[in-house]
C-alpha positions in Angstrom: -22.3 15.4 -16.5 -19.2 13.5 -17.8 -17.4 16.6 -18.4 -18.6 18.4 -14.7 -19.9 15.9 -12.5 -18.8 18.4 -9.6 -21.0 20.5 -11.0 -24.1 18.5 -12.0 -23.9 17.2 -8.4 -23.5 20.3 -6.8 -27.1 21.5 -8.5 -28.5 18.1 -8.7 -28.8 17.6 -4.7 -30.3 20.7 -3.8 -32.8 20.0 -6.8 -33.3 16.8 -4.6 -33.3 18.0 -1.2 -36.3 20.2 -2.5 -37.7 17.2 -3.9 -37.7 14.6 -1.1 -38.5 17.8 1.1 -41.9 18.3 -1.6 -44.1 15.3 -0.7 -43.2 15.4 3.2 -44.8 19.1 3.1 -47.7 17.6 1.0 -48.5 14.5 3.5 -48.4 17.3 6.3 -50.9 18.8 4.9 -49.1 22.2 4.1 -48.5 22.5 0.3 -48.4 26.6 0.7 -44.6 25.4 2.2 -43.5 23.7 -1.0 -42.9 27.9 -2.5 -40.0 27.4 0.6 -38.6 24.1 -0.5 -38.1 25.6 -4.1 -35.8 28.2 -2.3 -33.2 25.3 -1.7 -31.5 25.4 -5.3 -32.0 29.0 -5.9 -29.8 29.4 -2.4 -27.4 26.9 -3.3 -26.6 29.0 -6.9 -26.5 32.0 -5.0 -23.9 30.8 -2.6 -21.8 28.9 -5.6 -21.5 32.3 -7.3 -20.2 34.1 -3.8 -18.3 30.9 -3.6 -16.5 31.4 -6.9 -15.6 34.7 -5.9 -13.8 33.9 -2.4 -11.6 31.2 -4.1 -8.9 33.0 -2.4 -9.8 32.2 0.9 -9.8 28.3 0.0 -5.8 28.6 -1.7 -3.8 27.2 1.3 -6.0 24.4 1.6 -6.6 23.6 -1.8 -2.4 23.5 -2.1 -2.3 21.6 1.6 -4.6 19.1 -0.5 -2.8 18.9 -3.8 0.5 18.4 -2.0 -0.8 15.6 0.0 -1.7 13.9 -3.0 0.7 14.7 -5.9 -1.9 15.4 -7.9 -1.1 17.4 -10.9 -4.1 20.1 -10.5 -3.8 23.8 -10.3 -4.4 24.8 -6.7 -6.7 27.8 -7.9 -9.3 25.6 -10.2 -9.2 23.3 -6.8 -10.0 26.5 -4.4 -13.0 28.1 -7.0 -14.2 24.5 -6.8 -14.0 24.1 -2.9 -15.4 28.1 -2.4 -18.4 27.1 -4.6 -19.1 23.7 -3.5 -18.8 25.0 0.4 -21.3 28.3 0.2 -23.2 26.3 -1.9 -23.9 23.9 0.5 -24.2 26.6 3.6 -26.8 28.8 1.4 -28.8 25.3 0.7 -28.7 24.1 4.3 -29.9 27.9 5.7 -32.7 27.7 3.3 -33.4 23.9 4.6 -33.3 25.1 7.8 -35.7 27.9 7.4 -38.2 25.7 5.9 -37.6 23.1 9.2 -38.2 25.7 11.1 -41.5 26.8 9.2 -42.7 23.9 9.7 -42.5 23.5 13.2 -43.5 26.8 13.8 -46.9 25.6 11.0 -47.2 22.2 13.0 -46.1 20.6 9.2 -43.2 19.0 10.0 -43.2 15.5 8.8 -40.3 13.0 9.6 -39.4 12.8 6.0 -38.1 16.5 5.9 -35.0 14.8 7.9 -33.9 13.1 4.7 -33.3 16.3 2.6 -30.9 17.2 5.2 -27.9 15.6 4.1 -28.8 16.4 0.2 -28.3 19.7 0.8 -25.0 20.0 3.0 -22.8 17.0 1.9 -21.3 18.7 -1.8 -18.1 19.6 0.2 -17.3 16.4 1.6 -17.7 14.5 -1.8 -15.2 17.2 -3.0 -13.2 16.5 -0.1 -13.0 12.9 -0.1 -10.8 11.7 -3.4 -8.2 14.2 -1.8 -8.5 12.3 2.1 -8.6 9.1 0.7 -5.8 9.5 -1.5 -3.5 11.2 1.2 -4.5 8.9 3.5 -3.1 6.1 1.2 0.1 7.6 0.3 0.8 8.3 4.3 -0.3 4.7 5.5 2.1 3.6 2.4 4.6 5.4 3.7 4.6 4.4 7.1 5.6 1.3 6.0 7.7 2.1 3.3 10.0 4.7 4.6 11.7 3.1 7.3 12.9 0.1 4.7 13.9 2.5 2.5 16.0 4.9 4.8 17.7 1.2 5.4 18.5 1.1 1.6 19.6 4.0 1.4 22.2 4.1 4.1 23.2 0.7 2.0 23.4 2.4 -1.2 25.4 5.4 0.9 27.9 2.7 1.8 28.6 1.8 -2.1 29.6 5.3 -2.7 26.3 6.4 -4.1 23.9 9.5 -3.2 20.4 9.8 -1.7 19.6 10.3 -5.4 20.9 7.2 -6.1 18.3 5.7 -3.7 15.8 7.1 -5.1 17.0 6.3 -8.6 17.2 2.6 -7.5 14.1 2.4 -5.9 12.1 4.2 -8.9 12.9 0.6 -11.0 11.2 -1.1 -8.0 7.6 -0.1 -7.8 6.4 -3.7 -6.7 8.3 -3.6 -3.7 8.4 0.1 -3.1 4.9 0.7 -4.6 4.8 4.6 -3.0 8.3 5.4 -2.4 9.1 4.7 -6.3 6.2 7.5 -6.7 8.2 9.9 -4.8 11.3 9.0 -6.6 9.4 10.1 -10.0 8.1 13.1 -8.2 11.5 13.9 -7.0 13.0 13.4 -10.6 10.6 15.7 -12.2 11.7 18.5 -10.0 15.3 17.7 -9.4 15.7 17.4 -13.3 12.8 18.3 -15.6 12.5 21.4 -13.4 16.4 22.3 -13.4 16.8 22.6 -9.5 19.5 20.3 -8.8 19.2 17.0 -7.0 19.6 18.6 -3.6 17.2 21.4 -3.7 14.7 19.2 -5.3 15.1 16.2 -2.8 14.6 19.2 0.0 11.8 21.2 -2.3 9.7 17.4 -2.3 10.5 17.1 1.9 9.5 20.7 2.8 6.1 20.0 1.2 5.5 16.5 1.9 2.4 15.3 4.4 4.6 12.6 6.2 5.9 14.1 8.6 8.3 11.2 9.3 9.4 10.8 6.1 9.8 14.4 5.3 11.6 14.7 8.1 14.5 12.1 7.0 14.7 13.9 3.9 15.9 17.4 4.8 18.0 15.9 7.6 20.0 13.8 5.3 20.0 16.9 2.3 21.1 19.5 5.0 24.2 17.2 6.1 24.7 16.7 2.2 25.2 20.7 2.1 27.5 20.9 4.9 29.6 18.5 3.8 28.8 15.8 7.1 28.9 12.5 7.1 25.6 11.5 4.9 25.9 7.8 5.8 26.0 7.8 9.7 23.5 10.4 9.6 21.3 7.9 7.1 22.2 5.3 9.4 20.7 6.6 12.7 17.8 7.7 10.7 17.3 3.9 9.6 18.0 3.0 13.5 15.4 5.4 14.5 13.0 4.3 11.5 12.8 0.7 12.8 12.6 1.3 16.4 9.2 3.4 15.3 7.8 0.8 13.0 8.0 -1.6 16.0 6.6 0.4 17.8 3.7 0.3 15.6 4.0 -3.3 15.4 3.6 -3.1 19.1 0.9 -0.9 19.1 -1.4 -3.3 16.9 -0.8 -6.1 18.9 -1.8 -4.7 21.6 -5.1 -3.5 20.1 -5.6 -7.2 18.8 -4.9 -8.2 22.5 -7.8 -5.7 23.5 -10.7 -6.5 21.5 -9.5 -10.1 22.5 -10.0 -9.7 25.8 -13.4 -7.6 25.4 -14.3 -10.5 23.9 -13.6 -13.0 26.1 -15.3 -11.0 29.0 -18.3 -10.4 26.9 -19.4 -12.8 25.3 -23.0 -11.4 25.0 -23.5 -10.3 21.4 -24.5 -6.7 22.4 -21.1 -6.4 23.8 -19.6 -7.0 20.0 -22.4 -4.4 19.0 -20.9 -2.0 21.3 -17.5 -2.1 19.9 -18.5 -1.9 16.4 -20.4 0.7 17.2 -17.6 2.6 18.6 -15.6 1.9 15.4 -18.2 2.6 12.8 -18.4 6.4 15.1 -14.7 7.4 15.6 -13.4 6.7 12.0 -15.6 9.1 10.5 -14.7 11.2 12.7 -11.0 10.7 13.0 -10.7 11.4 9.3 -13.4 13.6 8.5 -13.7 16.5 11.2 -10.0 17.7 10.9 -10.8 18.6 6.9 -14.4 20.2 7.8 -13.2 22.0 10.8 -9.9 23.4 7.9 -12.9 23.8 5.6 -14.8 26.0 8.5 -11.9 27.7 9.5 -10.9 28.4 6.1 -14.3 30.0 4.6 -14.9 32.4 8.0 -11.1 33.4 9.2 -8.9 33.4 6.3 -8.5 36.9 4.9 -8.1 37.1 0.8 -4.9 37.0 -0.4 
């Protein structure tokens, strides 16, 4: 399991789906259904062979992933691992369903069928969720970072250096720049290590890069480095422009704080608390989760092989 826990999970919840589904059948009183349950793994191995063979199909996603997280993975291990992990979990949810529906259809169903559900269909989102989390990170990071940074590095521009230079700087900073000093060695690697020069790999990092904001900045600054502009004003508006957004974050917060505030104050009746975490607990889920599953979808049905 140490060496492929992907693996051992991606057989071992099937294998339990069938199991939790096994007693429910029994206490219904139909054990000639438990043949049925026993078809969850087999169709979960089925569809994690067909899955290994469509790996092409996942590639742009599995790169869209690996970008946003600067993870040093090859894209086509990630994309065999998302094509088996995803038909794996649609073969073992069609076979769930079938037995749900025999069932019914046998007056068997028992309540506890319900809790094999998600053992057969969630595989893809614990593959998925190291790679949100850890995007998610490095963009909330930089939403804070970037703007103080652009600052230093108009500064920096001012003292005759380079955007390199920034970067440089900032890369012996990593307590106070804690993601940006990440970029830096990312940007190092390929400026130097890769032999592209400082501006293509400063642009080759930006055009890439899951922030927009900050992605942005870069190739705005490297594309007045080429023509031969005026680096510093142009680092200097961007720093202007950086600010004006982070307070308008700033802004933005207090004015949520201000709005559950008043909620409260107008409802002081605990369900009225209830509601609003409620409403949380529902929306961040979603608000992270159903743009990578609707990719995921989108990915396995409409995306031609390469």
């Amino acid at each position: 399991m140490s060496e492929n826990p992907v693996g051992f999970l991606a057989l071992a919840l099937p294998v339990s789906a069938a199991a939790v589904a096994t007693p429910a059948l029994v206490i219904a009183g139909n054990p000639l259904l438990i043949g049925l349950a026993a078809v969850i793994p087999a169709a979960a191995i089925l569809g994690q062979n067909m899955g290994s063979r469509s790996r092409d199909r996942f590639h742009k996603m599995a790169v869209k992933l690996i970008n946003g997280t600067m993870k040093k993975e090859s894209p086509y291990v990630l994309a065999e691992r998302l094509g088996r992990t995803f038909y794996g979990a649609l073969a073992a949810s069609a076979a769930f369903l079938a037995l749900l529906i025999a069932a019914f259809l046998t007056n068997s169903f028992h309540p506890l069928l319900l809790a094999a559900a998600p053992l057969s269909a969630i595989m893809p989102l614990i593959v998925l969720f190291p790679y949100m989390s850890s995007g998610s990170e490095r963009k909330g990071l930089l939403t804070v970072e970037y703007p103080f940074f652009t600052v230093m590095a108009s500064i920096v521009g001012y003292c005759g250096a380079t955007l390199y230079t920034a970067f440089q700087q900032v890369k012996k900073a990593p307590a106070v720049f804690k993601q940006v000093s990440k970029e830096a060695v990312e940007v190092e690697r390929k400026a130097v290590l890769a032999g592209i020069g400082v501006i293509k790999g400063i642009e080759s990092h930006a055009e890439t890069h899951p922030h927009e904001q900050f992605g942005r900045m870069l190739l705005t600054a490297t594309s007045v480095w080429r023509s031969g502009g005026d680096v510093i004003a142009t680092l200097e508006e961007l720093a202007g422009e950086s600010m004006i957004d982070q307070g308008m974050t700033m802004m933005l917060v207090a004015s949520l704080i201000q709005v559950f505030t008043i909620s409260y104050a107008m409802d002081m009746h605990p369900w009225g608390m209830k509601r609003l975490a409620i409403a949380a607990v529902l929306y961040i889920p979603a608000y992270y989760l159903t743009p990578y599953m609707g990719e995921l979808f989108k990915t396995a049905f409409f995306s031609g092989a390469r």
